[in-house]
Every structure is written in structure tokens, then in C-alpha cells.
C-alpha positions as CSV (number, residue, x, y, z in Angstrom):
1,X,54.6,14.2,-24.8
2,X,55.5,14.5,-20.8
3,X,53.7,17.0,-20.4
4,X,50.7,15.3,-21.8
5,X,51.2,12.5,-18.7
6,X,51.8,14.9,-16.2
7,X,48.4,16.7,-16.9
8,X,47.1,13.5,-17.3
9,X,48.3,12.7,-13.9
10,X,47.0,15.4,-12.5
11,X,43.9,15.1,-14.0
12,X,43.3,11.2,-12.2
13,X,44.6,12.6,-9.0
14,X,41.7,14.8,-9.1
15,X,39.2,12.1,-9.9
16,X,40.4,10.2,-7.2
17,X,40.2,12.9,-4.5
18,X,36.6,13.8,-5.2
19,X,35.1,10.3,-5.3
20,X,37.5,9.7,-1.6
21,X,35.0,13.0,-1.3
22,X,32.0,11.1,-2.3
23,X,32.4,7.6,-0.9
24,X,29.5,7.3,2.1
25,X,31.0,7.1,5.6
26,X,30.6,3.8,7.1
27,X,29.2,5.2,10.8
28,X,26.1,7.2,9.3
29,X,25.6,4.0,6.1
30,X,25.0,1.7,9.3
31,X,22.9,4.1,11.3
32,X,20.7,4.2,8.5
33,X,20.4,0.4,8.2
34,X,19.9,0.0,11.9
35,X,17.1,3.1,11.8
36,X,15.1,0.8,8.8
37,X,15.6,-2.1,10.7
38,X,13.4,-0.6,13.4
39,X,11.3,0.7,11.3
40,X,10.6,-2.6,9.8
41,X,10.1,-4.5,13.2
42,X,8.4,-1.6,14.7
43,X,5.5,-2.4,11.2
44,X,5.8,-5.8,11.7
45,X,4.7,-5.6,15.9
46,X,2.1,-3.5,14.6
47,X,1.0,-6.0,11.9
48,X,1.0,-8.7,14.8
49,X,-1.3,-6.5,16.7
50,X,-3.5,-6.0,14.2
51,X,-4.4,-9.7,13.3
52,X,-5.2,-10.2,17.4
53,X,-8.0,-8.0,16.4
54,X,-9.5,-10.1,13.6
55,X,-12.0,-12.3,13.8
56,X,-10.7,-16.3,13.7
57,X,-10.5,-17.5,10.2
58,X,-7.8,-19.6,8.1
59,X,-6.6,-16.3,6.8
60,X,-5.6,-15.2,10.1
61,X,-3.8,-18.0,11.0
62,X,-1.6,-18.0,7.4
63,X,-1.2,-14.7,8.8
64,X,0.2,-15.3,11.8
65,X,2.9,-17.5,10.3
66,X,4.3,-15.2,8.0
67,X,4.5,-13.1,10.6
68,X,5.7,-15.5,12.7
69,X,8.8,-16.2,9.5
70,X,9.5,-12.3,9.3
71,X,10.1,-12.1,13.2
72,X,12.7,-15.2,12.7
73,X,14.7,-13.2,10.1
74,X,15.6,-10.5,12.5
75,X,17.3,-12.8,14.7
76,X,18.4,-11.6,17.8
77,X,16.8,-8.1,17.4
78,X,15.1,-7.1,20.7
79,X,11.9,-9.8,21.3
80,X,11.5,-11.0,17.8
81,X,12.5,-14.0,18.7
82,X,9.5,-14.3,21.2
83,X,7.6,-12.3,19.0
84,X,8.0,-15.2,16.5
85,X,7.4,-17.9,18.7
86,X,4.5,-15.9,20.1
87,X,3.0,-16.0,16.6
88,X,3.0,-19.6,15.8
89,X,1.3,-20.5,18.6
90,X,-1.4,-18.5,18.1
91,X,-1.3,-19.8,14.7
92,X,-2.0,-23.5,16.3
93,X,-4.4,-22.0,18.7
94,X,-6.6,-20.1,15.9
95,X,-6.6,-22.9,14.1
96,X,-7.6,-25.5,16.5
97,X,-10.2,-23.1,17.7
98,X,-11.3,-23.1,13.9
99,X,-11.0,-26.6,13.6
100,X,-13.3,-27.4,16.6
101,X,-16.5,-24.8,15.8
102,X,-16.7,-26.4,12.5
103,X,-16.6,-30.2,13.6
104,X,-19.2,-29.0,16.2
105,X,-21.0,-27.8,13.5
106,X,-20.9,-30.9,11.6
107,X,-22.0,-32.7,14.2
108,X,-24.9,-30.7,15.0
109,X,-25.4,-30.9,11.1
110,X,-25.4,-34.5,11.2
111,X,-27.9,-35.0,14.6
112,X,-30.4,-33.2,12.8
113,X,-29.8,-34.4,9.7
114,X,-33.1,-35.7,7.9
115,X,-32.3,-36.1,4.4
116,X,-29.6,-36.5,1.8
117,X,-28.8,-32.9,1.4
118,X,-29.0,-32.4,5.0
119,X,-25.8,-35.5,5.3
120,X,-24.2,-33.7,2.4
121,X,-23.8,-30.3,4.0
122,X,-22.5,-32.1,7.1
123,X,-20.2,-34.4,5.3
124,X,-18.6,-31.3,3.6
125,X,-18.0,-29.6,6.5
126,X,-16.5,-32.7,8.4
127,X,-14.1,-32.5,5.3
128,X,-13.4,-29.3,5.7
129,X,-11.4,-30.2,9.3
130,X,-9.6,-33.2,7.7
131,X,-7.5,-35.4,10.5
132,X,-8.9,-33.0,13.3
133,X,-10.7,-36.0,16.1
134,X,-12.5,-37.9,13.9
135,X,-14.2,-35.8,11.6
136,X,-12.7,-37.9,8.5
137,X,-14.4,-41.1,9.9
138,X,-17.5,-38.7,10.7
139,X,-17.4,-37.6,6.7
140,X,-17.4,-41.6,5.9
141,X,-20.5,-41.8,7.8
142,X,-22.2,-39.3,6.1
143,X,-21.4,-40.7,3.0
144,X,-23.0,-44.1,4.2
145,X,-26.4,-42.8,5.4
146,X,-26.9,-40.9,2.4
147,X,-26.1,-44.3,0.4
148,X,-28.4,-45.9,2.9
149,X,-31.4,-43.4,2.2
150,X,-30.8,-43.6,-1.8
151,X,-30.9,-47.2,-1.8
152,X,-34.3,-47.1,0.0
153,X,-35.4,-44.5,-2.5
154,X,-34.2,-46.3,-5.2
155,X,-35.7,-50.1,-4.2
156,X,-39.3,-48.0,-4.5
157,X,-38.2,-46.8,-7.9
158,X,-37.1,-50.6,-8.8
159,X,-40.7,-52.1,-8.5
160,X,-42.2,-49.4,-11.4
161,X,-39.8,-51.6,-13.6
162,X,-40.4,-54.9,-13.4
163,X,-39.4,-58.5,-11.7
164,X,-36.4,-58.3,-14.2
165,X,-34.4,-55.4,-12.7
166,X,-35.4,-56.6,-9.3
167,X,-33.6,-59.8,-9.9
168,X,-30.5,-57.8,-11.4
169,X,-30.4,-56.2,-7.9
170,X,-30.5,-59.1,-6.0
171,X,-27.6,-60.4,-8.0
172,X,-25.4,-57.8,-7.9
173,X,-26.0,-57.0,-4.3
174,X,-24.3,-59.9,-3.5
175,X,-21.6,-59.8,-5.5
176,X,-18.3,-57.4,-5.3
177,X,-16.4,-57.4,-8.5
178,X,-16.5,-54.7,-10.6
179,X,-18.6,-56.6,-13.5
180,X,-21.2,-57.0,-10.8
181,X,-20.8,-53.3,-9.6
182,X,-21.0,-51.7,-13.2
183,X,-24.2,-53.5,-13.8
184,X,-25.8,-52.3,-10.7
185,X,-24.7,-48.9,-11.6
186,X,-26.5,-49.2,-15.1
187,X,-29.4,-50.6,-12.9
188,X,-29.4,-47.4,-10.8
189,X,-29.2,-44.9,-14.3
190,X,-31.9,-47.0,-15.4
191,X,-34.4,-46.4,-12.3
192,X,-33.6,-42.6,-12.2
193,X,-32.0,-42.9,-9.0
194,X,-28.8,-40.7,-10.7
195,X,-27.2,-39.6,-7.1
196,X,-26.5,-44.0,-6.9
197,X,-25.3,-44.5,-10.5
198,X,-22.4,-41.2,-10.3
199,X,-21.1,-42.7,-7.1
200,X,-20.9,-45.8,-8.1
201,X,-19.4,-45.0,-11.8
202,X,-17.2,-42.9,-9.5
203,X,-16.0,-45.8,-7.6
204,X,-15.6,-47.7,-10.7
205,X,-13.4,-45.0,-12.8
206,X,-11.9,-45.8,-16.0
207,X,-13.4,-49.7,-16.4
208,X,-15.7,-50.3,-19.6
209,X,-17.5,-47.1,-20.5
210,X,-18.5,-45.8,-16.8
211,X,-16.2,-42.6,-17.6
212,X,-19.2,-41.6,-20.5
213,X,-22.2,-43.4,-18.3
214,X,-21.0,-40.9,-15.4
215,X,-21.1,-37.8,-17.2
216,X,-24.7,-38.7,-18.8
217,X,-25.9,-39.6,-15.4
218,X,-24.5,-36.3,-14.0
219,X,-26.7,-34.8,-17.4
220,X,-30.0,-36.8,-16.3
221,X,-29.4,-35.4,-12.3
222,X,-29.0,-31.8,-13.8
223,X,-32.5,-32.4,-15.8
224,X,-33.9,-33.9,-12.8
225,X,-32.8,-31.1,-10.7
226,X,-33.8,-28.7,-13.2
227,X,-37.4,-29.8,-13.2
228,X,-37.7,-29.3,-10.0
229,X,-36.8,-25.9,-9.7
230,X,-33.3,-26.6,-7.9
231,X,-30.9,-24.5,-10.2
232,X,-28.1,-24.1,-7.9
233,X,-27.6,-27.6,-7.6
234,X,-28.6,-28.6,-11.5
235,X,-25.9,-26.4,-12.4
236,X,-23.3,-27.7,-10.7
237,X,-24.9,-31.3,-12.1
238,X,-24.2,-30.0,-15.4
239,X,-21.0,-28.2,-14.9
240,X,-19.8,-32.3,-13.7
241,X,-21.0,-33.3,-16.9
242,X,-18.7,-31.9,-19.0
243,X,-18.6,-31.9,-22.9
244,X,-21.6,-34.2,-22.8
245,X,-24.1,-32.9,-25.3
246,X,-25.1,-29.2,-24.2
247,X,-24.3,-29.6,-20.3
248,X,-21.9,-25.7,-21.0
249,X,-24.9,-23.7,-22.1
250,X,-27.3,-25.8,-19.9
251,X,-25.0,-25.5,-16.8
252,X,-25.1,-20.8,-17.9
253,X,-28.2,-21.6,-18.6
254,X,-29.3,-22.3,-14.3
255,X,-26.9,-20.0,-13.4
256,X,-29.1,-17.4,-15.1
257,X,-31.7,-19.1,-13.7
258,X,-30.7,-19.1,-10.2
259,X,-29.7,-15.7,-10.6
260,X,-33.7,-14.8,-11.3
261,X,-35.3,-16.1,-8.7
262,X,-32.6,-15.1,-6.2
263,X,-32.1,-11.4,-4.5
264,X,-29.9,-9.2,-2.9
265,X,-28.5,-10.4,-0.7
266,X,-28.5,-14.2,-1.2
267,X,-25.4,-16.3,-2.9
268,X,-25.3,-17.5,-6.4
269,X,-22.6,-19.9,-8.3
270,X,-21.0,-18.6,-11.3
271,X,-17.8,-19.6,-12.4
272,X,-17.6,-22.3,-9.8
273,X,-17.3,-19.6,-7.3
274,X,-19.9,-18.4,-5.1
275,X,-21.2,-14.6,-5.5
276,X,-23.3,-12.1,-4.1
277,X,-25.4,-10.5,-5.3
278,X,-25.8,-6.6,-4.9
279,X,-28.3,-5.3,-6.8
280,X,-30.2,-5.6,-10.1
281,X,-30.7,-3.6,-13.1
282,X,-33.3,-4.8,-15.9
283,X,-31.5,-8.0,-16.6
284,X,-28.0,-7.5,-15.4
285,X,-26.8,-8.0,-11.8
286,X,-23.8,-6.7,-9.5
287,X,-22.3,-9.6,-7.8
288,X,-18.9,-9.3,-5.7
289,X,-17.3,-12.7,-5.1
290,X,-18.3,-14.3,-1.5
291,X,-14.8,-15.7,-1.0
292,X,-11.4,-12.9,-1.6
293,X,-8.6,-14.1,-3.7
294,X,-5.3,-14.3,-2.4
295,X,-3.2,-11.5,-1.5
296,X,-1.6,-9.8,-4.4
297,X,-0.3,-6.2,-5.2
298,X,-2.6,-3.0,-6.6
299,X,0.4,-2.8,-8.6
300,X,3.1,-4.4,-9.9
301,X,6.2,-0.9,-9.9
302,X,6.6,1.7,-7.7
303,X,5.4,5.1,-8.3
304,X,2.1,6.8,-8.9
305,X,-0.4,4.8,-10.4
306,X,-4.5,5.1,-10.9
307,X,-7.0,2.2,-11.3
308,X,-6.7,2.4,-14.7
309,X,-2.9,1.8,-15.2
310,X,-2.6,-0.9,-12.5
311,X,-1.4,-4.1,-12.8
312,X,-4.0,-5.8,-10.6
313,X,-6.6,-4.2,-13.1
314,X,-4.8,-5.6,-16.5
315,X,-4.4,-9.4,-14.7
316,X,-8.4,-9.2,-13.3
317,X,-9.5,-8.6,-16.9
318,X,-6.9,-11.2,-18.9
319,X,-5.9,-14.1,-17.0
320,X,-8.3,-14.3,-14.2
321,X,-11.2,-13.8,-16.6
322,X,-9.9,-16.2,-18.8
323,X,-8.8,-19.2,-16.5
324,X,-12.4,-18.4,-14.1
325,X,-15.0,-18.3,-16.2
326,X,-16.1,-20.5,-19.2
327,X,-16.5,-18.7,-22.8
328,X,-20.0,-18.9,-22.8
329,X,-19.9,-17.2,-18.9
330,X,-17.7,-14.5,-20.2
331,X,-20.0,-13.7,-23.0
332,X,-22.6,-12.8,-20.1
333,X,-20.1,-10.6,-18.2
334,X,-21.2,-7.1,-19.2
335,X,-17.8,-4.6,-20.4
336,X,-18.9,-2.0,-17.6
337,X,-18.6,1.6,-17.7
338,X,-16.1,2.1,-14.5
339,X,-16.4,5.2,-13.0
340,X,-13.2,6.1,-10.9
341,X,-13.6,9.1,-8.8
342,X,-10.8,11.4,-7.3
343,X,-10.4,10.9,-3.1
344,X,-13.1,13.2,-1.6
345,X,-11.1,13.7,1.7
346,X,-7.7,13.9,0.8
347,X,-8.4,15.1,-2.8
348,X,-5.9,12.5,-4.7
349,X,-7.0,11.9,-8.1
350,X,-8.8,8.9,-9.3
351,X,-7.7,8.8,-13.0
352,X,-9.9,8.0,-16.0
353,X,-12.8,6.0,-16.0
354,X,-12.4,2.6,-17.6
355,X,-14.0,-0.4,-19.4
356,X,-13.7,-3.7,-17.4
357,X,-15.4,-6.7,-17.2
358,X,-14.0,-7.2,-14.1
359,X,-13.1,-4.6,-11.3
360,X,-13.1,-3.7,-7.8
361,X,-15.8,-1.7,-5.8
362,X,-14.6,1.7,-5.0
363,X,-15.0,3.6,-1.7
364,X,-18.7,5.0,-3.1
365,X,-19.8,1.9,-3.9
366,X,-19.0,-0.1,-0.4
367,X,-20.6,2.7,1.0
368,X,-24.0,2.3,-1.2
369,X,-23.8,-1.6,-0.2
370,X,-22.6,-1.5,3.3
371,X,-25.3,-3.0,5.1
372,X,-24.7,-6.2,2.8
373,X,-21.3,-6.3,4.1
374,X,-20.4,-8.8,6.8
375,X,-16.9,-8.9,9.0
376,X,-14.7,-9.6,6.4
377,X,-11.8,-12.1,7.3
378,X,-8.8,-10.3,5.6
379,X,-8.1,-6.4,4.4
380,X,-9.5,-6.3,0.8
381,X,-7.9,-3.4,-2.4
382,X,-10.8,-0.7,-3.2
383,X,-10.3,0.8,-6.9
384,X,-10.8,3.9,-5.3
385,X,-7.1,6.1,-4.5
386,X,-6.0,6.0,-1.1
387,X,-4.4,9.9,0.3
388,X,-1.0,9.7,-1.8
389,X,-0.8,9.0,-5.7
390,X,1.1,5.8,-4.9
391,X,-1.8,4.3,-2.9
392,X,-5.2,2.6,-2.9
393,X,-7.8,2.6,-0.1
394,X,-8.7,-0.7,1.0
395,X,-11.7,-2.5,3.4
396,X,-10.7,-3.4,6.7
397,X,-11.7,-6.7,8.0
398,X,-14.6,-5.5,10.0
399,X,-15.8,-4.0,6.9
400,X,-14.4,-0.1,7.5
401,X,-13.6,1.9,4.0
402,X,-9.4,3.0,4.8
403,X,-9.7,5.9,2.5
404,X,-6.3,6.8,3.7
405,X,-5.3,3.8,1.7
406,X,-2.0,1.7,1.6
407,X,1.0,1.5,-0.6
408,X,0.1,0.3,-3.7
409,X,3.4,-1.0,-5.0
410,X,4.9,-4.6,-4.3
411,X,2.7,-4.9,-1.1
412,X,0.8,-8.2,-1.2
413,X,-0.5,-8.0,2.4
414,X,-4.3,-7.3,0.7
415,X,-6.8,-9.8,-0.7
416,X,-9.0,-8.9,-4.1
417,X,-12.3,-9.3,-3.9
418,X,-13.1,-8.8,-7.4
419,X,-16.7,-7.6,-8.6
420,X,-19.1,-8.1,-12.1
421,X,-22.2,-7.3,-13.6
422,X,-23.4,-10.4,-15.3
423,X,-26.7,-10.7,-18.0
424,X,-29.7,-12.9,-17.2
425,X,-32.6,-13.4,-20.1
């Protein structure tokens, strides 16, 4: 039996002595921390350098404040601390610069400003630079011209009905409750003058029935609109109008529309989202999305991966299809044969070809459509496979194909710009 513990003894002794063999020596564990450390900042100077070379846009000034975060974590670490510092000012630099081009915009918008559409545009762009000078007082003003010129359109309107609805005007003008302010709403459905009766039943919200009378008057604008060939804008009338009557297959309806007597080239509103539009075939149409989606990963683990098995390919074609586009819109998105082609230049393979409704252009494609391709403001994920298994090429912010690519897992420094081929009859 003591013999039995003795070569048990001996046996832990031996354990012990070869993991003492094993454990990492402290000296070379912390040269390799302090070597990834400057590997890290060394990326992230680069990375700072690289968004002075992008154009001036909201994305580049979100940019700049991550950045700005990242240089704060290394502390004390050569000049991250001024790096950091340096960072957020130029984020409140960019951004004021921003700020000011479109509030001069809007103001030159407004000057020339003729018509109601004209004060729209303006408005929306005096919104868009909220609390900068005083563009939100600027927006207000807008707002009140185009009231101003609807009023005058709709007094001419008023005098094909009759002395009666005249007098309703007159009475309500005057008045300022909401009893008085519901009827002149009803007055304006009544005389066609629609743009009048939503803003008022807008004003009014939840009282009586204006909640129903605003989504039929946001139906009659659609019509309106419709008859006179302005799709774009009928559409979104429609898409206001919710589950009144048809306004769904109405609002698909000018989207297909719009979509025909558009070209390449030119914007068209699907979705809610604007889209361009790259070519046609027979009755289908490429578009790629004007505006990119927020950063997110090609894929979602480390390791090789293809078009086909990544995870920004499964969520393009589940939940953003789903939570984007309408069921009668989705019905219209053709399931596309998706060609993905190995790397030509550095040979990586592309995978299997795959059946999306939604996808990403690949290296080939930008190419075919380059010249439609303006400076884009962010670095957007191509399907295509960037020079190593584990990466994707992207498109640079000036519009560049990186066939060289970029790591595909767990970086979210890239935008999607997703891409569809949608039916017109």
C-alpha cells in the first residue's frame, strides 16, 4: 500500500515539474502585450489619417469620435492623448463646416424659392442643421409661406363652391379652438386643397375623427398627385395613408410607376429609402440603395468564409428584408441568380453562387457601373473575396474597388450598401 503513495508521489512531482516547465515567462507574456499595443495604436494613427482624406460628411465626423474614444483608452501611450483630443476637434470642425454648407443651402433654397415645393426642399434642409444659427426658426418660416401660398390657392378653390363654404371660412378664420379648427380642416378636404386639410388634422391629432379624415386626405393628395403624373410624391402620399382602403398596393403601385419613367441614373423611393437605379432588364431593374447602412461585420466568427456562408448575407435576406420593405414590396423583389466569382488578382476563391433577394455588388459589377458612382462618404463591403479566405474587398470612399479586401470577421468599420432587382408591369 506505501508503495502505491510513493509512486503516486512521484508521479505528481512529475506533473508539477513539467507544467513549472510550461507556465509562460512573465518578461516575453508582456513584450507581447506591449508589441500588440503598438500594433493597435500604430492602425488606429493610420485610421485617423485616413478619414483627413475623406470628403466632409456626418459619417466622418462619427468617425472621428470613435477614434477620438479608442485614442483615450490607451492612456498615457505616446501622443494618444493628443491624438484624441486632436480627433474631437476636428469632429466639431467637420461638423460645423457641414452644418454651415447646408444652412447656406437652405437659404439660397429659400431666396429662390417660388413655389410650395420649392419652400419644402428648403424647410427640410433647414431641419436637417437643427439648433445650428437659426435654421430651426428659418424651417418655421418655410412652413408659413407654404401655408400662406395654399391658403391663396385654396380661397380660389372656395368660390367654385358656393357663398356657404365661404362663410364657413370667415368663421373659422377668426376663431382658434379646436371645434373651429376641425371645421376648417373639413372645409379645406372639401375644396381639394389636401396639403391644408393634413396639416391641419395634423395639428389637431387625436380630437373627433381627424386621425381617419388625415389618412383619407393623405389618399385624395396621393390621387391628386397621381393624376398628374407626380409618382414620387403620390407614393409617399399613399405610403402616409396607411391601411386606408388600398393606399399599400396603390403606394407599389407609383413606385412601379416612378420606376418606368425614370432612368439610370436618377433616384427612385422604394421601401422608404431612396435608390438608384443601375440598369434595366425587360421589366426588372438593378437599384443599389443611395444612402449605406450602418457599419456592420461581413461576418459574424473568425475564419474563412465566402459570400454565401456570411452572416451579413443571412441578416440582408431575413431581417432587413423583412423590417424594410412591405409584403407587397417584397413580392416585387426578384430571388436573383448571384454569381460570386473567385479574386482575379490574388486568385482567392469566391464560393458558390447564391439565391438572394438582397445582396452586395461584387468587384465586377462596380466596375460595369463605375461611372454611376459618386465619392462615396464611408468605405462600403463588396460580396466579392478580398486576397485571403478570411476577407472581403470593399469600396473606398472615393469610389476605388480594394480588391485586397479587409478582415471580414468582427470588423464593423464598413458600411453595407445593399443592392436589388425589383419588378415593374
Amino acid at each position: 500500500m506505501e508503495n502505491k503513495k510513493n509512486v503516486s508521489s512521484e508521479k505528481i512531482k512529475k506533473e508539477q515539474k513539467a507544467a513549472s516547465k510550461t507556465t509562460p515567462i512573465k518578461p516575453e507574456t508582456v513584450e507581447n502585450l506591449e508589441e500588440q499595443k503598438e500594433q493597435d495604436y500604430q492602425k488606429l494613427v493610420n485610421l485617423m489619417n485616413c478619414i483627413k482624406c475623406m470628403p466632409d460628411s456626418s459619417s466622418k465626423v462619427e468617425m472621428y469620435r470613435q477614434v477620438s474614444v479608442k485614442f483615450q483608452s490607451f492612456s498615457d501611450y505616446k501622443e494618444a492623448e493628443g491624438f484624441a483630443g486632436q480627433c474631437s476637434n476636428l469632429a466639431t470642425k467637420t461638423d460645423g463646416t457641414i452644418k454651415k454648407e447646408v444652412y447656406e443651402i437652405a437659404q439660397n433654397k429659400k431666396k429662390k424659392a417660388r413655389h410650395t415645393a420649392d419652400y419644402k426642399l428648403a424647410a427640410e434642409n433647414f431641419k436637417e442643421v437643427s439648433g445650428y444659427l437659426d435654421a430651426d426658426a428659418q424651417a418655421l418660416e418655410c412652413e408659413r409661406l407654404i401655408d400662406q401660398i395654399e391658403i391663396k390657392k385654396a380661397k380660389k378653390r372656395v368660390i367654385k363652391f358656393g357663398a356657404a363654404v365661404v362663410i364657413i371660412l370667415i368663421l373659422a378664420a377668426g376663431m382658434q379652438t379646436s371645434h373651429a379648427k376641425y371645421y376648417l380642416a373639413n372645409t379645406f378636404m372639401f375644396t381639394h386643397s389636401y396639403e391644408l386639410s393634413i396639416n391641419m388634422y395634423k395639428k389637431l391629432g387625436p380630437y373627433k375623427d381627424c386621425t381617419e379624415r388625415l389618412a383619407k386626405s393623405e389618399y385624395l393628395y396621393g390621387e391628386k398627385e397621381k393624376k398628374k403624373g407626380n409618382f414620387e410624391s403620390a407614393g409617399k402620399a399613399f405610403a402616409e395613408a396607411g391601411n386606408y382602403k388600398d393606399s399599400e398596393a396603390q403606394k407599389v403601385n407609383m413606385e412601379q410607376q416612378a420606376i418606368k419613367n425614370s432612368e439610370v441614373g436618377k433616384y427612385v423611393t422604394i421601401g422608404g429609402f431612396k435608390w438608384k437605379i443601375l440598369e434595366f432588364q425587360g421589366n426588372q431593374v438593378l437599384l443599389l440603395k443611395k444612402t449605406a447602412l450602418p457599419e456592420r461585420a461581413y461576418n459574424d466568427v473568425s475564419g474563412d468564409t465566402t459570400w454565401e456562408n456570411s452572416s451579413l448575407r443571412k441578416w440582408l435576406n431575413s431581417e432587413y428584408l423583412t423590417n424594410t420593405f412591405s409584403e407587397l414590396e417584397q413580392q416585387k423583389i426578384t430571388l436573383s441568380e448571384v454569381k460570386n466569382k473567385d479574386n482575379e488578382s490574388y486568385h482567392t476563391l469566391g464560393g458558390s453562387d447564391t439565391k438572394d433577394y438582397i445582396f452586395l455588388l461584387s468587384i465586377e459589377e462596380v466596375q460595369k457601373y463605375s461611372e454611376l458612382f459618386p465619392e462615396f462618404k464611408n468605405n462600403s463591403w463588396l460580396r466579392s473575396p478580398g486576397a485571403r479566405p478570411d476577407s472581403a474587398a470593399f469600396l473606398s470612399v472615393s469610389g476605388k474597388v480594394m480588391d485586397y479586401g479587409y478582415a471580414a470577421a468582427d470588423k464593423d468599420e464598413f458600411t453595407v450598401r445593399p443592392a436589388l432587382w425589383f419588378q415593374f408591369e
